[in-house]
C-alpha positions as a Python dict, from the first residue, in 0.01 Angstrom:
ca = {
    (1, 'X'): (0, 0, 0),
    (2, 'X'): (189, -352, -19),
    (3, 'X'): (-110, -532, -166),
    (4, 'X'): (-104, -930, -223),
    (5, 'X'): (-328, -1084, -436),
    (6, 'X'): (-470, -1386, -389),
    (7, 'X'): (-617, -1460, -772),
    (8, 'X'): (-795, -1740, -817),
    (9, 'X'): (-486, -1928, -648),
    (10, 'X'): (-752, -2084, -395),
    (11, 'X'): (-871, -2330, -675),
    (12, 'X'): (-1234, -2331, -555),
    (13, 'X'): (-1155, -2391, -193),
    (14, 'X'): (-1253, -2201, 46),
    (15, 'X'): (-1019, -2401, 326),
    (16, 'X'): (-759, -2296, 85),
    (17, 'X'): (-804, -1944, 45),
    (18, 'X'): (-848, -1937, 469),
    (19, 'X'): (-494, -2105, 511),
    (20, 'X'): (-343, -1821, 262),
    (21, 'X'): (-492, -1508, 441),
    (22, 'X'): (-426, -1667, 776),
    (23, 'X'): (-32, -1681, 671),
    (24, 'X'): (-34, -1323, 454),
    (25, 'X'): (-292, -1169, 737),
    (26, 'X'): (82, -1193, 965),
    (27, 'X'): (293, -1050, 774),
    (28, 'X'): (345, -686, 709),
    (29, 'X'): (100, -643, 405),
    (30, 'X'): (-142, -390, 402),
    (31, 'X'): (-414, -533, 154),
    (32, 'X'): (-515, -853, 6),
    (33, 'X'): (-727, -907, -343),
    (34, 'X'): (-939, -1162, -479),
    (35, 'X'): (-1005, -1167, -822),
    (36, 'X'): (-1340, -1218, -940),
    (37, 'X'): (-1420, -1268, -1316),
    (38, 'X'): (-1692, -1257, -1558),
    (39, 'X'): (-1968, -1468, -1497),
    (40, 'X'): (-1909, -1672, -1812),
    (41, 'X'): (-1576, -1748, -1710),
    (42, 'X'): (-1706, -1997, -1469),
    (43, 'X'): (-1948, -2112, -1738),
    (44, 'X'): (-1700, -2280, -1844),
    (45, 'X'): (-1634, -2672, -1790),
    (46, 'X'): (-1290, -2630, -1657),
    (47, 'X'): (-1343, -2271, -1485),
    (48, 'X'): (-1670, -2383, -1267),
    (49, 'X'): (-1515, -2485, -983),
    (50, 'X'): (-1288, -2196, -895),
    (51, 'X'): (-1558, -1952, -772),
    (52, 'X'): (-1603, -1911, -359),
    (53, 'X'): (-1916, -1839, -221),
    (54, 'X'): (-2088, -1527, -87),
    (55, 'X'): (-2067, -1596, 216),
    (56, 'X'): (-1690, -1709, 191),
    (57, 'X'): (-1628, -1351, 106),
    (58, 'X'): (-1804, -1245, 375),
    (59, 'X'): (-1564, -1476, 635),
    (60, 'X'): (-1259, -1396, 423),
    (61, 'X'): (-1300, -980, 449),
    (62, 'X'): (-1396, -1013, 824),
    (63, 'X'): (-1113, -1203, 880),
    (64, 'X'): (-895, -966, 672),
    (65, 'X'): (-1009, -630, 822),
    (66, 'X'): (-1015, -773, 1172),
    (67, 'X'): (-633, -783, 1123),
    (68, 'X'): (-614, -423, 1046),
    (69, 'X'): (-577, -541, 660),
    (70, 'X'): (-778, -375, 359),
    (71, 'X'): (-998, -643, 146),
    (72, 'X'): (-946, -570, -216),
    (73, 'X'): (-1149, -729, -499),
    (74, 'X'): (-966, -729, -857),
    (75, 'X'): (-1348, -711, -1006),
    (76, 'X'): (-1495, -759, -1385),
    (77, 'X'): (-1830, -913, -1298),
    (78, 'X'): (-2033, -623, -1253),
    (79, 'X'): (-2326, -778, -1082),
    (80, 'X'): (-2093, -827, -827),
    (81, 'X'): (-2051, -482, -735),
    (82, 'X'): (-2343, -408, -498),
    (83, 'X'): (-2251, -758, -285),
    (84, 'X'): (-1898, -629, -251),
    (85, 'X'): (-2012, -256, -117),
    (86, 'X'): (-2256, -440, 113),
    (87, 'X'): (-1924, -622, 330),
    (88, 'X'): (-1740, -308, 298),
    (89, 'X'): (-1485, -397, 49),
    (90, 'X'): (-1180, -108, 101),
    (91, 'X'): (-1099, -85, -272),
    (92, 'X'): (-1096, -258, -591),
    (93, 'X'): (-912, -351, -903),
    (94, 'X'): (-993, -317, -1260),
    (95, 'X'): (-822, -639, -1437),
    (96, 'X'): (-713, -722, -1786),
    (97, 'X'): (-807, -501, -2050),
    (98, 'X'): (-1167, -397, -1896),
    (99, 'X'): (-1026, -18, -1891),
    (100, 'X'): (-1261, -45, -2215),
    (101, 'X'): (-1570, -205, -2007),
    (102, 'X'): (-1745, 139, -1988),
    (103, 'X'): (-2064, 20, -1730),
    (104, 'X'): (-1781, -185, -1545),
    (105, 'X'): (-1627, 119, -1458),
    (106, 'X'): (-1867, 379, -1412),
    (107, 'X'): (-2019, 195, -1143),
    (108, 'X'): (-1674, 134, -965),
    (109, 'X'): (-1638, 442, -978),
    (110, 'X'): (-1963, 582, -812),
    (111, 'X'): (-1861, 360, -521),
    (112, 'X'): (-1598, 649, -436),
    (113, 'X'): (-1382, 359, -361),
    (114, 'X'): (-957, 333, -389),
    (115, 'X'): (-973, 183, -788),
    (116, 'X'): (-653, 28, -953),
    (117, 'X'): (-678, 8, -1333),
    (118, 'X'): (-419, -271, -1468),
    (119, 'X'): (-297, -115, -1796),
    (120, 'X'): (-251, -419, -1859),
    (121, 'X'): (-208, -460, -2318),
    (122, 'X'): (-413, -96, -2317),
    (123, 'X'): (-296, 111, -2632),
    (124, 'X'): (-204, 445, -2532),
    (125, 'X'): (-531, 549, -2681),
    (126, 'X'): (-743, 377, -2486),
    (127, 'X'): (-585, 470, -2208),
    (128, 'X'): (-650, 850, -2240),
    (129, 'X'): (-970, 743, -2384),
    (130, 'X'): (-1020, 638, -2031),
    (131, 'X'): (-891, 946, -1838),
    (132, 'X'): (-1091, 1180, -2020),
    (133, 'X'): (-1432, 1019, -1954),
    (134, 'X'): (-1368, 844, -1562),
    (135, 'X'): (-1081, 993, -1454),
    (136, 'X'): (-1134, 1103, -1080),
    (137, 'X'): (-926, 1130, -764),
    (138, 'X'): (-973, 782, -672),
    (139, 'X'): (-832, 643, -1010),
    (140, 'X'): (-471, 460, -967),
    (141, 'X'): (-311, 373, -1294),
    (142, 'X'): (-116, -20, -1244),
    (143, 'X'): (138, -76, -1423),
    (144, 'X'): (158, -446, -1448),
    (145, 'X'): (497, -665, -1571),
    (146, 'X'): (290, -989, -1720),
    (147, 'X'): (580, -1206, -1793),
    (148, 'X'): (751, -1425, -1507),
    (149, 'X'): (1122, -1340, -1654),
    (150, 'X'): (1317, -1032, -1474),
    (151, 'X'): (1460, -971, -1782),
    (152, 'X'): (1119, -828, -1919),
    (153, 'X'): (1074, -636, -1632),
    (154, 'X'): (1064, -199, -1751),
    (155, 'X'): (1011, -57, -1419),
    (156, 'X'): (1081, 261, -1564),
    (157, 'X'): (738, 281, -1692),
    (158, 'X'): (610, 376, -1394),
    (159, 'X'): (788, 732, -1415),
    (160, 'X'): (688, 730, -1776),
    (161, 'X'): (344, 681, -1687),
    (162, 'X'): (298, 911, -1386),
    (163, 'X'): (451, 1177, -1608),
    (164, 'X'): (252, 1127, -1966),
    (165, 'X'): (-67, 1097, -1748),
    (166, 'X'): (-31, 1267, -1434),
    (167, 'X'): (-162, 1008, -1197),
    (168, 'X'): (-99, 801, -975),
    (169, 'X'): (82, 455, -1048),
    (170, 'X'): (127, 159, -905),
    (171, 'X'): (300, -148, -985),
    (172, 'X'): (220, -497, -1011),
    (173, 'X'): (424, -795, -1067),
    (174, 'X'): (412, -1157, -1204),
    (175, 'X'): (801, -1187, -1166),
    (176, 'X'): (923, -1492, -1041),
    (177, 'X'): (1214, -1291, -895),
    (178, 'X'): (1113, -1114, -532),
    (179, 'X'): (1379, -845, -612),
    (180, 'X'): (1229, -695, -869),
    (181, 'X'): (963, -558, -574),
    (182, 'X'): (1221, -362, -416),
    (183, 'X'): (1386, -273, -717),
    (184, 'X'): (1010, -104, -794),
    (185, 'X'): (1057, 108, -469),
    (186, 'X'): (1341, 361, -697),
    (187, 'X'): (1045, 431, -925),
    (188, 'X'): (816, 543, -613),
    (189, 'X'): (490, 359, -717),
    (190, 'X'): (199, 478, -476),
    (191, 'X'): (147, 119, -439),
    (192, 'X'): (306, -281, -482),
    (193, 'X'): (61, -551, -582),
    (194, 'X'): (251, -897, -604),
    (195, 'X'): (83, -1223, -674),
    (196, 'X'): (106, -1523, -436),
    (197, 'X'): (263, -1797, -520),
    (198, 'X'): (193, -2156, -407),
    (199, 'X'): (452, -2325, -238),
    (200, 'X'): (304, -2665, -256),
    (201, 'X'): (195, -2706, 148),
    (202, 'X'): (-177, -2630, 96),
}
């Protein structure tokens, strides 16, 4: 899948995050995310106002699957999880380093749902640490290049990956360069999650 991910990119607003699906729900995609953190992050006094409502999500993955689109959530609040399976979220994504949030993941995956784990700054430990407690037919390993400079990019870690571990990989990418996603293609990722970027007309 070409998956774009939304983040928190709509700031809070849910007439923002409606203007960015309606553009990405065009194009060729097959998936959108929306990332929703820990509940504490919004505790926070400059965090509060970035989190959309129930019943935005609801709107947002009708609109989404109504365009022959999969609705993705990149998850880590785990009282989420039951809210998400009730609109028929397609698959999810494991962000960060919560491959070491244990109840996190067992109860993603019980949902037999698609579910992308960002490797994210995981040692190599916990990362077979990981596999050999959860590791099912629906787990997709993400390899994900953090920094915005192509010159950091090692796309050949996802062959290094798929062969250490023998799953799946996928790739995603914070690189401010849009070649490095076709670049990606040579290493055969099962799938190509690239962040939106704002180009200042919402």
């Amino acid at each position: 899948m070409i998956i774009a991910e939304i983040g928190l990119n709509h700031l809070g607003s849910f007439v923002r995050a409606k203007k960015y699906v309606a553009r990405l729900v065009k194009s060729n995609i097959d998936g959108i995310t929306f990332q929703v953190r820990e509940s504490t992050y919004y505790d926070q006094p400059d965090k509060n106002n970035l989190l959309l409502t129930d019943n935005h999500y609801i709107n947002l993955c009708n609109t989404i699957k109504s365009h022959n689109k999969k609705f993705g959530v990149a998850i880590a609040e785990i009282d989420k999880i039951d809210f998400f399976e009730s609109i028929g979220t397609d698959f999810y994504k494991v962000i960060r380093n919560d491959i070491t949030n244990k109840k996190l993941i067992k109860k993603l995956v019980e949902t037999k749902k698609e579910l992308i784990i960002s490797t994210g700054i995981s040692s190599e430990q916990e990362i077979k640490e990981f596999l050999q407690e959860f590791g099912s037919e629906n787990i997709t390993l993400n390899h994900t290049q953090l920094s915005h400079d192509v010159e950091d990019c090692n796309l050949s870690a996802i062959k290094t990956l798929r062969l250490k571990y023998g799953y799946p990989i996928s790739y995603g990418s914070h690189c401010i360069n849009e070649n490095v996603l076709y670049m990606s293609l040579c290493y055969n990722p099962v799938n190509i999650l690239f962040y939106v970027k704002d180009d200042n007309n919402y």
